[in-house]
PASEBA-1860 file (N, C-alpha, C; in nm, 3 decimals):
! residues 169
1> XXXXXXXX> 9.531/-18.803/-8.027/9.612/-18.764/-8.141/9.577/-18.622/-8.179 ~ 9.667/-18.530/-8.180/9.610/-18.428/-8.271/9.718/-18.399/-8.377 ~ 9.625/-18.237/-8.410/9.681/-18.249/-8.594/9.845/-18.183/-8.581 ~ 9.862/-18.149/-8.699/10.006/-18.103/-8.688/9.989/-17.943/-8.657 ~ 10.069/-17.873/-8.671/10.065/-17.740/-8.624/10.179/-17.654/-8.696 ~ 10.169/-17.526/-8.756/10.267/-17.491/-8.811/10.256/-17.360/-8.671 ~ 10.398/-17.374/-8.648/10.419/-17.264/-8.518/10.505/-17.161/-8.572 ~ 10.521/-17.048/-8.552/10.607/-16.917/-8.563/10.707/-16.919/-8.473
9> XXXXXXXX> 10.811/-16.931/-8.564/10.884/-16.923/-8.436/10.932/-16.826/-8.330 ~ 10.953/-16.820/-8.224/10.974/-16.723/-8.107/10.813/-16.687/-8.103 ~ 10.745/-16.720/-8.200/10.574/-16.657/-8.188/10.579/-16.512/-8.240 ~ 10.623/-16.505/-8.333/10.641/-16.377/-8.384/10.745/-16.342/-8.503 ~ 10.676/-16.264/-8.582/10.741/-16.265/-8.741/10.914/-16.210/-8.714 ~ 10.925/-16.140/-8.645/11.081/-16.090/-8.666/11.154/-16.095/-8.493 ~ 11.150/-16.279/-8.530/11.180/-16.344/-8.371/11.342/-16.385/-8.423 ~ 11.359/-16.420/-8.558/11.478/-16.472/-8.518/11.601/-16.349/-8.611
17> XXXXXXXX> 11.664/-16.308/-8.472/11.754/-16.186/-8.483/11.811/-16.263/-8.341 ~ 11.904/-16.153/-8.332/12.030/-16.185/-8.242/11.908/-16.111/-8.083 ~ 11.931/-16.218/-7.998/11.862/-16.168/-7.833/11.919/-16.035/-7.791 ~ 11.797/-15.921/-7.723/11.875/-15.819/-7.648/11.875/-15.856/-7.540 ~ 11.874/-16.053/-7.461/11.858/-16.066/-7.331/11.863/-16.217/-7.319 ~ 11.914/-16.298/-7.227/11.840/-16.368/-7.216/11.688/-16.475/-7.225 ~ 11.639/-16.360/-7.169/11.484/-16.330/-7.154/11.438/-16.371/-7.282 ~ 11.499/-16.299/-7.412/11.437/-16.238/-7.510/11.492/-16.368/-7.598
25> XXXXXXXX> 11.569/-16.487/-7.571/11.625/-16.581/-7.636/11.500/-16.672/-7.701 ~ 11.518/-16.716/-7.812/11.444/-16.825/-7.847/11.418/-16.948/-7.779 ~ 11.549/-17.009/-7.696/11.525/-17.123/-7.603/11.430/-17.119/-7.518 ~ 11.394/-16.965/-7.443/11.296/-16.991/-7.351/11.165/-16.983/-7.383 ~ 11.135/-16.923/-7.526/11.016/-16.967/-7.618/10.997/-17.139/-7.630 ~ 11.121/-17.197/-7.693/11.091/-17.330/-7.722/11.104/-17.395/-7.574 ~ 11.131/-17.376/-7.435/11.058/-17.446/-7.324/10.935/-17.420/-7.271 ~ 10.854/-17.322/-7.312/10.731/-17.363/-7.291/10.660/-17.397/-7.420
33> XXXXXXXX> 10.682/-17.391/-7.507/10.610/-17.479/-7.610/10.609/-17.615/-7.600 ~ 10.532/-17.681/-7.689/10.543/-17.856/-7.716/10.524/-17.902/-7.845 ~ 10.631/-17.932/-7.888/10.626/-17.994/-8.042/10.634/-18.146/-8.093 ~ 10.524/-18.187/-8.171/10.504/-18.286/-8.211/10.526/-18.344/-8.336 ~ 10.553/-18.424/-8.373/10.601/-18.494/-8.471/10.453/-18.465/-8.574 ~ 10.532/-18.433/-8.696/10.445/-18.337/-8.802/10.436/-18.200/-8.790 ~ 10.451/-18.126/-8.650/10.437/-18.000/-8.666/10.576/-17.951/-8.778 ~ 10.545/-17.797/-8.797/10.638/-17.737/-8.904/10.697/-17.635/-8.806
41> XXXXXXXX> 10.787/-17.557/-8.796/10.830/-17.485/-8.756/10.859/-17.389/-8.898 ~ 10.829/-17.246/-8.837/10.850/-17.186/-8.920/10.899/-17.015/-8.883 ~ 11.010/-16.955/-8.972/11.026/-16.858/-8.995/11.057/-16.739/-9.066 ~ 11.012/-16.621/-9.012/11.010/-16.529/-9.098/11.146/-16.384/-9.086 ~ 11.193/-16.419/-9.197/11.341/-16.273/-9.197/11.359/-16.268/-9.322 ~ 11.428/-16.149/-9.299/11.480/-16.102/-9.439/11.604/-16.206/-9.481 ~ 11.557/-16.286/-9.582/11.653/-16.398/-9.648/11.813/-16.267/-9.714 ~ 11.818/-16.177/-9.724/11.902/-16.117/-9.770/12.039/-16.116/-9.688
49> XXXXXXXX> 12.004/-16.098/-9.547/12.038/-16.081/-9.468/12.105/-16.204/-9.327 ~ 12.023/-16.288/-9.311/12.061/-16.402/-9.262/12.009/-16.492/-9.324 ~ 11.967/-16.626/-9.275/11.975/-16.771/-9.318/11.899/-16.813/-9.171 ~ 11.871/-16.987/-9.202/11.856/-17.094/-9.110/11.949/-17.183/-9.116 ~ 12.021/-17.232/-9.038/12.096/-17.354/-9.027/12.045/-17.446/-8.941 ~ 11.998/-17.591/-9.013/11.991/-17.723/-8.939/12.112/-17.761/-8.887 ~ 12.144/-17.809/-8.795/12.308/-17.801/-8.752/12.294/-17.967/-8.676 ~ 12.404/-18.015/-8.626/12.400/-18.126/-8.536/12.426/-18.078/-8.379
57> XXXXXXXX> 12.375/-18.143/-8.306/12.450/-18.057/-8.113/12.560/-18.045/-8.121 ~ 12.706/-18.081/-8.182/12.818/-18.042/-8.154/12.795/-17.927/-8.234 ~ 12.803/-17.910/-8.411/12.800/-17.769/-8.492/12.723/-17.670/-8.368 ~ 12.607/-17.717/-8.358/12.529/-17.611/-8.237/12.580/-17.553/-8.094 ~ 12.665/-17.652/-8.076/12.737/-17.640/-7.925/12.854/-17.529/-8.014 ~ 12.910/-17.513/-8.071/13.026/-17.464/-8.109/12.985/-17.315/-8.218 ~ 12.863/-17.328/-8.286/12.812/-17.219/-8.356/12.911/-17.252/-8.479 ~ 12.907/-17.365/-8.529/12.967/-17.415/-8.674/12.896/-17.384/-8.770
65> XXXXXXXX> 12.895/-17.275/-8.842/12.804/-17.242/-8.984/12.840/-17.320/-9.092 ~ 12.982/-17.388/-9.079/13.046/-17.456/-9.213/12.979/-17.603/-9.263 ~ 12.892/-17.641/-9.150/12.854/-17.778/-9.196/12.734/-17.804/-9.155 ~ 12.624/-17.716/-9.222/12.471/-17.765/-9.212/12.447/-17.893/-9.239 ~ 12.347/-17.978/-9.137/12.297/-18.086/-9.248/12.165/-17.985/-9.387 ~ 12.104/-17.825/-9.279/12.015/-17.825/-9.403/12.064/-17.654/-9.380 ~ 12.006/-17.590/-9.539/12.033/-17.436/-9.517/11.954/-17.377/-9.581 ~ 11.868/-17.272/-9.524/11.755/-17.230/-9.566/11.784/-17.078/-9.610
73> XXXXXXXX> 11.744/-17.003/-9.687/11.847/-16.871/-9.707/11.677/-16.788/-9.726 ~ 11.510/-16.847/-9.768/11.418/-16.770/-9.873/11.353/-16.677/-9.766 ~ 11.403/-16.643/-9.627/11.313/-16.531/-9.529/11.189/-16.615/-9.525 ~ 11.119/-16.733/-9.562/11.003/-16.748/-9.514/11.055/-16.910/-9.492 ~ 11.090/-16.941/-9.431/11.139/-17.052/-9.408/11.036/-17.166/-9.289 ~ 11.019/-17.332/-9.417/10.937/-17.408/-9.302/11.004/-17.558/-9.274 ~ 11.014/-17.549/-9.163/11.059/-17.676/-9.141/10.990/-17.843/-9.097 ~ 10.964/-17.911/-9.150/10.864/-18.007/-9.077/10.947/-18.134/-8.952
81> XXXXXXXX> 10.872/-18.160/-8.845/10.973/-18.162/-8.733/10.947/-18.326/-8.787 ~ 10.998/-18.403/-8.818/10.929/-18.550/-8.871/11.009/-18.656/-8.777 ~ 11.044/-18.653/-8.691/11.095/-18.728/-8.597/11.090/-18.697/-8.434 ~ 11.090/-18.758/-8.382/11.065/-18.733/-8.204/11.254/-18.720/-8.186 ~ 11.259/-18.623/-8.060/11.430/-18.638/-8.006/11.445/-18.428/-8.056 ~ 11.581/-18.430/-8.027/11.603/-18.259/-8.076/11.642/-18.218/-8.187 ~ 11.658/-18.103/-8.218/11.679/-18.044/-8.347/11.737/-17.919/-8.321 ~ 11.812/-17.896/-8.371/11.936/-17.794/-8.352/11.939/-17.693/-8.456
89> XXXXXXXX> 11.934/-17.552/-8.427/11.894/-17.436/-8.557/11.985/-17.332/-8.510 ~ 12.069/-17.286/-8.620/12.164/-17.184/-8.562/12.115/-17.039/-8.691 ~ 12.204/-16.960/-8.672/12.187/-16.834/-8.785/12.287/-16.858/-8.853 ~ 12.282/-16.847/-8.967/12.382/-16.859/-9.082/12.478/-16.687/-9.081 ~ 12.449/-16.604/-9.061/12.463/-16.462/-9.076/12.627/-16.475/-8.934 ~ 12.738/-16.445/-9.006/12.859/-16.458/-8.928/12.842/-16.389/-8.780 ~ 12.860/-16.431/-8.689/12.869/-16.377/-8.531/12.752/-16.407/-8.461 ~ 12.638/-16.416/-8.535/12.508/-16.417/-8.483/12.463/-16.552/-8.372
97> XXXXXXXX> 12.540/-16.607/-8.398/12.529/-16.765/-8.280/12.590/-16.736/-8.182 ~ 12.728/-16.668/-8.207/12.780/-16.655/-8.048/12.726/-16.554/-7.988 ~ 12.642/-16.466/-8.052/12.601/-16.374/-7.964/12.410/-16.431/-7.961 ~ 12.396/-16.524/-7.959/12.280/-16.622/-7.885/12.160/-16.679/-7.973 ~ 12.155/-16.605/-8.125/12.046/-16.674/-8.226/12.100/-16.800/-8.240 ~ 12.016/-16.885/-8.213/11.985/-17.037/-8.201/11.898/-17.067/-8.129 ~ 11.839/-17.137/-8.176/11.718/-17.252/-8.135/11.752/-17.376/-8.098 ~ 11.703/-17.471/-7.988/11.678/-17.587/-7.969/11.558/-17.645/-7.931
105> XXXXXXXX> 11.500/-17.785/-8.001/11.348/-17.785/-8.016/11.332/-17.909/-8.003 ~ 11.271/-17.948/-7.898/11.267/-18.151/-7.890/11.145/-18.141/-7.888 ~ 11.144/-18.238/-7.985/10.975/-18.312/-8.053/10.929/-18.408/-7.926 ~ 10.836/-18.438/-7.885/10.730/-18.518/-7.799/10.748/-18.642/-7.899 ~ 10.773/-18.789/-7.835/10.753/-18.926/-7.909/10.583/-18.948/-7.904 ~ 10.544/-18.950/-8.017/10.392/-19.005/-7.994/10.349/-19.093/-7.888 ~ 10.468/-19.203/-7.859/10.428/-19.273/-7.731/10.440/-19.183/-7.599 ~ 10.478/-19.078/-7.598/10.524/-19.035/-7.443/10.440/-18.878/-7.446
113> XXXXXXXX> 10.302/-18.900/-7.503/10.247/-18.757/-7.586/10.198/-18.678/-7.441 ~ 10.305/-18.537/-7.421/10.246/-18.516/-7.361/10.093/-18.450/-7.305 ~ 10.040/-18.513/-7.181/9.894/-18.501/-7.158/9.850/-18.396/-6.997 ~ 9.946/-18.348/-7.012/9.954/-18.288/-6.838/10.000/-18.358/-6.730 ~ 9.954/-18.305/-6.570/9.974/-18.367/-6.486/9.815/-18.444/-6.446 ~ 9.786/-18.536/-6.396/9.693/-18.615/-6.380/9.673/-18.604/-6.181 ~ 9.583/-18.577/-6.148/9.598/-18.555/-5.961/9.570/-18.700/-5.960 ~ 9.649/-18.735/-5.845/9.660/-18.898/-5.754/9.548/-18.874/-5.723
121> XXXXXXXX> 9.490/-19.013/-5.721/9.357/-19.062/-5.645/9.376/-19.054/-5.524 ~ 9.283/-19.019/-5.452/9.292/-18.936/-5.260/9.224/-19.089/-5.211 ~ 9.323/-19.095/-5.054/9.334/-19.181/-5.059/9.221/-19.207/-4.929 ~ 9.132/-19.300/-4.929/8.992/-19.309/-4.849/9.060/-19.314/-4.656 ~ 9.019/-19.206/-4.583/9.037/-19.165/-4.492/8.944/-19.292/-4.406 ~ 8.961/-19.311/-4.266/8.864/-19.420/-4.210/8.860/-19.341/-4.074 ~ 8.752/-19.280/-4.004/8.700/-19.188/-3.864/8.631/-19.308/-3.816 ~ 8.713/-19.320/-3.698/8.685/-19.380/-3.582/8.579/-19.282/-3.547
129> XXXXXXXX> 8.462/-19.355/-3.518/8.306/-19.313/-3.434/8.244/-19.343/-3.305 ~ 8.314/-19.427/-3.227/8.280/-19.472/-3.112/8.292/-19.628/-3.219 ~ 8.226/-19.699/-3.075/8.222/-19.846/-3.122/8.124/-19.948/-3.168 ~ 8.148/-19.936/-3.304/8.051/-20.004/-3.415/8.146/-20.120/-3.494 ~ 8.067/-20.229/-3.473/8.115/-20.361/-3.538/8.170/-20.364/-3.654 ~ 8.157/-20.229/-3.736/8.181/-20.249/-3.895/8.156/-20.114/-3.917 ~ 8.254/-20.077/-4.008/8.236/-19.911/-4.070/8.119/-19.915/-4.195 ~ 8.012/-19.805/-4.160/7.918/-19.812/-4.274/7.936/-19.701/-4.363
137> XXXXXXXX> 7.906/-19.683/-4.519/7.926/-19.592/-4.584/7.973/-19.456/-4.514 ~ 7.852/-19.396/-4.423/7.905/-19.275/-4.422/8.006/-19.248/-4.331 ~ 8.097/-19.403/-4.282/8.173/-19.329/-4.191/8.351/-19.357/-4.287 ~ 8.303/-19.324/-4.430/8.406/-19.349/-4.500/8.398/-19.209/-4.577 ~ 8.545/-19.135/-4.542/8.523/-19.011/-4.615/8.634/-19.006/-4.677 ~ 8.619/-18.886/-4.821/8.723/-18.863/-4.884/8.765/-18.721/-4.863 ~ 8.910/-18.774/-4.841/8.987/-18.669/-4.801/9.026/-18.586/-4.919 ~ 9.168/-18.466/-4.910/9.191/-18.390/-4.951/9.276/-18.485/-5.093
145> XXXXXXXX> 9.299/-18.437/-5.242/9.395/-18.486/-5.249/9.501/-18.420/-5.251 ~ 9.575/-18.577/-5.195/9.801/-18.486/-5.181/9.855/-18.605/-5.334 ~ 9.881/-18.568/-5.372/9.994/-18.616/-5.456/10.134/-18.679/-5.412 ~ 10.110/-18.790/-5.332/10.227/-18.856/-5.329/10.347/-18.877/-5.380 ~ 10.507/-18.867/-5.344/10.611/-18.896/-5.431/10.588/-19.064/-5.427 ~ 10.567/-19.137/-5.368/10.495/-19.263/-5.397/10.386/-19.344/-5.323 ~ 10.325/-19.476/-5.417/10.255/-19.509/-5.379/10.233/-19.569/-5.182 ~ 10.371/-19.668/-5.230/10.395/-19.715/-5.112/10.355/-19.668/-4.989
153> XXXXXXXX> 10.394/-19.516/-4.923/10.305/-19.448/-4.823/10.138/-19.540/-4.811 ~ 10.102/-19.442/-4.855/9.960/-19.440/-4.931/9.887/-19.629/-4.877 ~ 9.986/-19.689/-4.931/9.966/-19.840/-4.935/10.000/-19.882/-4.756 ~ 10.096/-19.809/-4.726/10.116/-19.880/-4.572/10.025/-19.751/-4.437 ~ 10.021/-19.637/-4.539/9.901/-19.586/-4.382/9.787/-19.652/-4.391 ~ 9.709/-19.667/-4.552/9.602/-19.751/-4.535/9.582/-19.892/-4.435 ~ 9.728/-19.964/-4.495/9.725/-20.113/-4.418/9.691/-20.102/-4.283 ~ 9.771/-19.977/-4.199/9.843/-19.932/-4.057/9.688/-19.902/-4.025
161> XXXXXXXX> 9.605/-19.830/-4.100/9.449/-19.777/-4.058/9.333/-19.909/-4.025 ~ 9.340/-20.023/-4.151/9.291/-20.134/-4.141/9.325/-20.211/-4.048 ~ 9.427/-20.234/-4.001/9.514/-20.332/-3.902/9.451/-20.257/-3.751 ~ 9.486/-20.118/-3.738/9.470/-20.117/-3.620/9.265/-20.093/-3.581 ~ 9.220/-20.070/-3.643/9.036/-20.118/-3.639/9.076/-20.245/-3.626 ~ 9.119/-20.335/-3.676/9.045/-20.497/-3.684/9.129/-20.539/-3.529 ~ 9.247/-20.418/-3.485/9.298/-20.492/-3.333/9.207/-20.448/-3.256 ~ 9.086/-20.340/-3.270/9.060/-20.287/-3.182/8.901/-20.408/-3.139
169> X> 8.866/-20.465/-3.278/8.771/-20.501/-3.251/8.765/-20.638/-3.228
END
């Protein structure tokens, strides 16, 4: 479990303005981040000037300013993410969505928290040594690990390794 986190958004005080790029978009800030249920999202602009809009994916798909569910206008604006699934943030300031200010931000479900990638257990190699009644410790080595797309492999070279020692002997 960890704690909540109040994040900046784009990671930087005067992130949310209209992109000079792609590159420079908020979306590709919020794909390498990871947000969890309790974190805050937060940002900083001149409230004079633009706004935050909570929006739904269609308002967001379309850059609908007319129907926030929320509207933030004070330049220091925090949002708390209190549910797992996405969340949709446009600019209130006219033109500014179609020309690319917006955010999209999916929260992590506490059950599905992510923890990295985990390396597959490597799978015990068996070296034929000449001919001995029974493999002893050291003629059991561990190999490299590969990360399997599945187990199954894994499960039938082993069998295929066991089977053919016990034909041999």
């Amino acid at each position: 479990f960890s704690a909540a986190k109040e994040l900046l958004v784009g990671g930087k005080i005067d992130a949310w303005k209209v992109p000079s790029s792609e590159e420079d978009s908020l979306n590709r800030w919020a794909e390498k981040s990871r947000f969890n249920v309790g974190d805050h999202l937060v940002w900083k602009y001149d409230g004079g000037k633009d706004s935050v809009l909570q929006v739904n994916k269609e308002d967001y798909a379309n850059c609908n300013i007319s129907n926030p569910i929320e509207e933030y206008k004070d330049g220091n604006t925090k949002v708390k993410l209190d549910r797992s699934g996405p969340f949709y943030f446009i600019s209130g300031a006219k033109g500014h969505c179609e020309k690319g200010q917006k955010l999209t931000v999916v929260v992590i479900s506490p059950r599905r928290r992510y923890r990295g990638v985990s390396p597959a257990p490597s799978p015990a190699v068996l070296e034929y040594s000449g001919v001995s009644p029974a493999l002893s410790p050291a003629e059991l080595e561990q190999g490299p690990a590969v990360a399997p797309t599945s187990s199954a492999p894994v499960l039938q070279t082993g069998l295929v390794m066991v089977m053919g020692l016990l034909a041999i002997y």
